[in-house]
C-alpha positions in Angstrom: -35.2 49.2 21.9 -37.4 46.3 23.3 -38.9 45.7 19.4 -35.5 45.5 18.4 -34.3 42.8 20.4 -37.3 40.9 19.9 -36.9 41.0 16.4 -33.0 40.5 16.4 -34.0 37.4 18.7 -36.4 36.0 16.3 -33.9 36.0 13.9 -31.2 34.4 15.4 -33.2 31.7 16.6 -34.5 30.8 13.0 -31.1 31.1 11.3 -30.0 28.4 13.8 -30.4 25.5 11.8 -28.5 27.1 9.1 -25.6 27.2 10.8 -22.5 26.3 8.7 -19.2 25.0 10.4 -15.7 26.8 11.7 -12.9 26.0 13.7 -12.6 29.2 16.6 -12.2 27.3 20.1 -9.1 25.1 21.1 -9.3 21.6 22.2 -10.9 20.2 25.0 -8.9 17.8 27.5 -10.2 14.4 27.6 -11.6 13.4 30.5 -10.2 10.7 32.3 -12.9 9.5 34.8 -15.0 8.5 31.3 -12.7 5.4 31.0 -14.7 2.6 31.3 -14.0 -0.3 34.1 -12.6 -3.8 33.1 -15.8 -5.8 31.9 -16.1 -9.8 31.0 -17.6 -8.8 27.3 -15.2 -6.1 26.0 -16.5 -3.6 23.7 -15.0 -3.7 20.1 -15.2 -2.2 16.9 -15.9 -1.8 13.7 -17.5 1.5 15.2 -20.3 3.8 13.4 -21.6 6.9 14.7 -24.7 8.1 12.5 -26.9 11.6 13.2 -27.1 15.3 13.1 -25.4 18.4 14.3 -25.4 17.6 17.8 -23.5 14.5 17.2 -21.1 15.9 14.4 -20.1 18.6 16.5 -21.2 21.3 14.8 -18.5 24.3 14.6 -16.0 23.1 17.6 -13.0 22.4 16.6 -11.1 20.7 15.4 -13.3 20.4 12.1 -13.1 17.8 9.9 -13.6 14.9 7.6 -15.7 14.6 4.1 -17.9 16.7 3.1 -16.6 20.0 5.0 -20.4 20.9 5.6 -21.1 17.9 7.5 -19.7 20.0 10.8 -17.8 17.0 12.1 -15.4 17.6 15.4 -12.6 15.9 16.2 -14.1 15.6 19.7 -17.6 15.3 19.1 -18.7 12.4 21.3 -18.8 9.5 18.9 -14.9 10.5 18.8 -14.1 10.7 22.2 -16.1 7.3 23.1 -13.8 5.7 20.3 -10.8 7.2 22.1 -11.8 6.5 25.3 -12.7 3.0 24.4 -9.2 2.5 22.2 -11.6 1.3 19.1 -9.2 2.2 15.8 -11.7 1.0 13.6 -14.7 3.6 13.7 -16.3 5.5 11.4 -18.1 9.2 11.6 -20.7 9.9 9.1 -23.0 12.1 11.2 -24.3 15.4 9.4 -25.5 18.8 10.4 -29.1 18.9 9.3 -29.5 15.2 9.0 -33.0 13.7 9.1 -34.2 10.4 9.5 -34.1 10.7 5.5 -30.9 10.9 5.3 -29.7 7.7 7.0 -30.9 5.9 3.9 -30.5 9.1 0.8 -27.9 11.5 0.0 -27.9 14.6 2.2 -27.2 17.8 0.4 -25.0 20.3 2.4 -23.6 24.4 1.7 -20.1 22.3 1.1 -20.3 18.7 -0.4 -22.8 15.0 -0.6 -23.1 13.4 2.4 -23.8 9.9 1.3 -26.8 8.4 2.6 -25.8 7.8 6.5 -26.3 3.4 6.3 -23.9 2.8 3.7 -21.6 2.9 6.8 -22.9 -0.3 8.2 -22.0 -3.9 7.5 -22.3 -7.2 9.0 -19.0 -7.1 11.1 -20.2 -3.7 12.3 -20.3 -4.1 16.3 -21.2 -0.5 17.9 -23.7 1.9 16.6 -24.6 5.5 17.8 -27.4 7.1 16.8 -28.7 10.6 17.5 -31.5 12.0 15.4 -35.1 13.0 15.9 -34.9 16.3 16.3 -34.6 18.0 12.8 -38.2 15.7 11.7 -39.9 16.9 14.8 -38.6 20.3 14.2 -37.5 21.4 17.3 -35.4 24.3 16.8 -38.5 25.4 14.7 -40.6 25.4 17.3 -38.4 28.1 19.2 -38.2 30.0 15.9 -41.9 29.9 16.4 -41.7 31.1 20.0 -39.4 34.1 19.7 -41.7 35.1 16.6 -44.9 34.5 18.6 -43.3 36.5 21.5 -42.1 39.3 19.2 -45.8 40.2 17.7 -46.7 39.8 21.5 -44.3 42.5 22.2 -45.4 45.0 19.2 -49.3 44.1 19.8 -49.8 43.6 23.5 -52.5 41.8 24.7 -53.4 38.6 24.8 -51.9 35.8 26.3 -48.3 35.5 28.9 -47.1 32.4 26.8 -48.2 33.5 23.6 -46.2 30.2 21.7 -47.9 27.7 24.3 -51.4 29.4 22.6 -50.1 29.2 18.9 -49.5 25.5 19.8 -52.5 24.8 21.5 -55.1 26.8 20.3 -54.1 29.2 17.5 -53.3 28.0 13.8 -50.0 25.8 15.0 -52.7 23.2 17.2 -51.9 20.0 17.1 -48.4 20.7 15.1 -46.4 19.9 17.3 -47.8 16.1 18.1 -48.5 15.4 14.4 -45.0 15.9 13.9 -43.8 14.3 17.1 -46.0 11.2 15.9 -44.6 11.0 12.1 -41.0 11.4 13.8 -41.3 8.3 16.0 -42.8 6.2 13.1 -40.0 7.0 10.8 -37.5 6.5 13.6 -39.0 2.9 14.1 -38.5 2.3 10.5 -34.4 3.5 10.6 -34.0 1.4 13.6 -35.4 -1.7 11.8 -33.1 -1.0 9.2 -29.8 -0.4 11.6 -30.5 -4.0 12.9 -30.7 -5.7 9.4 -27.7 -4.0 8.4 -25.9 -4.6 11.2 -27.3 -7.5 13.5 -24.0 -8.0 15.4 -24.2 -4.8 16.7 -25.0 -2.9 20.0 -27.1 -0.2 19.2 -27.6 3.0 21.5 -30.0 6.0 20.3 -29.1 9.1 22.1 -31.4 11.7 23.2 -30.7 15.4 23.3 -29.4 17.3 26.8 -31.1 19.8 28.4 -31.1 22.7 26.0 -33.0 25.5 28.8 -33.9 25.6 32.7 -36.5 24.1 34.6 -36.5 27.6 36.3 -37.6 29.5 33.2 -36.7 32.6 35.8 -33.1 31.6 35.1 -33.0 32.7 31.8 -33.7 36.3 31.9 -30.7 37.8 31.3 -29.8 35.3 28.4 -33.1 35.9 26.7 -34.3 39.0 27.7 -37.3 39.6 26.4 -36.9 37.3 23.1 -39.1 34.6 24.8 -41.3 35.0 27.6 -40.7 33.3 30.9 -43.5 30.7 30.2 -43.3 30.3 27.0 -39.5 28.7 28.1 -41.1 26.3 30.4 -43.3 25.2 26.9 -40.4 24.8 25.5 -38.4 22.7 27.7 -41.6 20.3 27.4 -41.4 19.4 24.1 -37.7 18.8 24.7 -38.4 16.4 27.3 -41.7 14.9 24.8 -38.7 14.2 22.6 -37.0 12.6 24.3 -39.4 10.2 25.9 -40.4 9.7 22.3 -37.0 8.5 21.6 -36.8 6.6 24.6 -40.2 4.4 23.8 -38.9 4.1 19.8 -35.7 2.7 21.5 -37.6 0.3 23.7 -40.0 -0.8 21.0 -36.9 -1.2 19.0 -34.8 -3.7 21.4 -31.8 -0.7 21.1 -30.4 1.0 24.3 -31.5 4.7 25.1 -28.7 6.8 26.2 -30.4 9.7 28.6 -28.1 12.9 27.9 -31.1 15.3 29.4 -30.0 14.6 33.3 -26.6 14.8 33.2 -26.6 18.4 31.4 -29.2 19.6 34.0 -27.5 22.7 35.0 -25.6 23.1 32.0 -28.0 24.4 29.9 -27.5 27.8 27.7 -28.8 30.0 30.5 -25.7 29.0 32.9 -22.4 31.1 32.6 -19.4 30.1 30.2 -17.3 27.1 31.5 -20.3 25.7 32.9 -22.7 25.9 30.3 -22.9 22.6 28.0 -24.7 24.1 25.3 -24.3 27.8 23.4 -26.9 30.7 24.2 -28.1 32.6 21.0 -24.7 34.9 21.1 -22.3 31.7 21.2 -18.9 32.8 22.3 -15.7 31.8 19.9 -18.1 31.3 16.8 -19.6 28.4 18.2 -23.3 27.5 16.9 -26.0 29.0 18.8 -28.3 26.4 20.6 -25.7 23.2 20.4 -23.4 21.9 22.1 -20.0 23.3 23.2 -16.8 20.7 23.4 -17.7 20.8 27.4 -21.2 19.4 26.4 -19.9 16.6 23.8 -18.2 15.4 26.9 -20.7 15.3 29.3 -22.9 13.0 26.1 -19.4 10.9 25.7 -19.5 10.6 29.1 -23.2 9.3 29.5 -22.2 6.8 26.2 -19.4 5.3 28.3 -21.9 5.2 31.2 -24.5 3.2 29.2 -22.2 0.6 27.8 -20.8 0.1 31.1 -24.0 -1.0 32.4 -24.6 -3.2 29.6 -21.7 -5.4 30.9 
């Protein structure tokens, strides 16, 4: 029984970045206390919101715009900054799957083109989101890795109690993970660069991922099992946090505004119960996409949006 949920946890996890969009769960209320104050320099539009899944809002409803596999909500955060900040002219071309690749070339999806992300911005463009980074790093490969790592673990015995941390640092995955970490940060440099000369009038925020698993790797038993061992959870929640202070130093280097998403959703991460939780554990409830964010966690990253440009006035 043990082999089988390994195996069944393995597979989940690598099937994750497949994941295609639907429209199961009903629609969040906004949240008023994300208005932002009165400030001298108002914030206007035209408004573009460029990324991947965990900006398009991957299967929560409502689902929407062109192409259909894009996975774009109605109340992904983008939109509910937009709302909240009354901008009418703003535009959503974020993508499930997206790369840094794809800002500048046609993404290919299981339902339609997205054209390459850029073509969005202009010279009278004046607000830019940006979340991306984590497809190029491969991130949600990594915990493909892990499960897989902690499933031959579980058929072999033996060996070490955070068998992923020893694929990563000295089995055949050493040095992976910072090679790719690395090319990541030097392409992101390069799509910044290019978001400024396409749009110099505009303010430009890069967004980092929340908190996708505990700092008390003993918190997610019961959500894991025995898919990924306790300490192979705390490697994990590393290279989210590398990943984010990669973006964060790209963003500085970049003269661009990092929005930190990773401490507000501390305590809302997949391991927590359902109305708390910000993200989805592997068996997402309502068809939601497993290991993103629900409608209560594009909230909380609307939220920390509003929070940013509030400080920048």
């Amino acid at each position: 029984m043990r082999r089988r949920l390994l195996a069944v946890t393995a597979a989940v996890l690598i099937g994750t970045a497949a994941c295609s969009a639907t429209e199961t769960s009903p629609k969040p209320r906004p949240d008023r206390s994300a208005s932002p104050s009165p400030s001298a320099t108002p914030i206007t539009g035209p408004y573009v919101a460029l990324g991947d899944s965990y900006t398009s809002g991957l299967r929560i409803p409502p689902q929407g715009g062109s192409p259909l596999g894009c996975g774009r909500s109605g109340v992904n955060y983008p939109s509910l900054v937009a709302r909240q900040l009354g901008l009418q002219d703003f535009t959503d071309v974020s993508c499930s799957g997206a790369r840094t690749g794809d800002l500048t070339a046609a993404q290919r999806t299981d339902n339609g083109t997205n054209p390459p992300q850029l073509d969005a911005l202009g010279p009278t463009t004046r607000l830019v989101t940006l979340g991306v980074g984590g497809n190029d790093a491969g991130f949600l490969d990594v915990l493909g890795r892990c499960a897989l790592e902690n499933v031959k673990h579980g058929l072999i015995g033996g060996g070490s109690d955070a068998p992923c941390r020893s694929y990563y640092t000295t089995g055949s995955g050493r040095g992976e993970v910072q090679r790719k970490m690395q090319d990541t940060g030097e392409r992101l440099a390069t799509a910044l660069g290019e978001v400024k000369r396409r749009a110099p009038e505009a303010k430009v925020l890069l967004i980092g991922y929340p908190a996708l698993l505990p700092q008390d790797p003993t918190r997610c038993a019961e959500t894991l099992g025995n898919g990924i061992a306790a300490a192979d959870v705390g490697f994990v929640t590393e290279q989210e946090q590398q990943l984010n202070a990669m973006l964060r130093q790209r963003a500085e280097a970049a003269g661009v505004t990092f929005v930190d998403t990773y401490t507000s959703s501390t305590g809302h991460d997949m391991c927590e119960a359902e109305g708390t939780r910000w993200i989805e554990p592997l068996g997402a409830s309502g068809g939601l996409a497993p290991i993103h964010p629900n409608a209560q966690g594009q909230q909380g990253m609307a939220t920390a949006v509003l929070a940013s440009l509030q400080q920048r006035h």
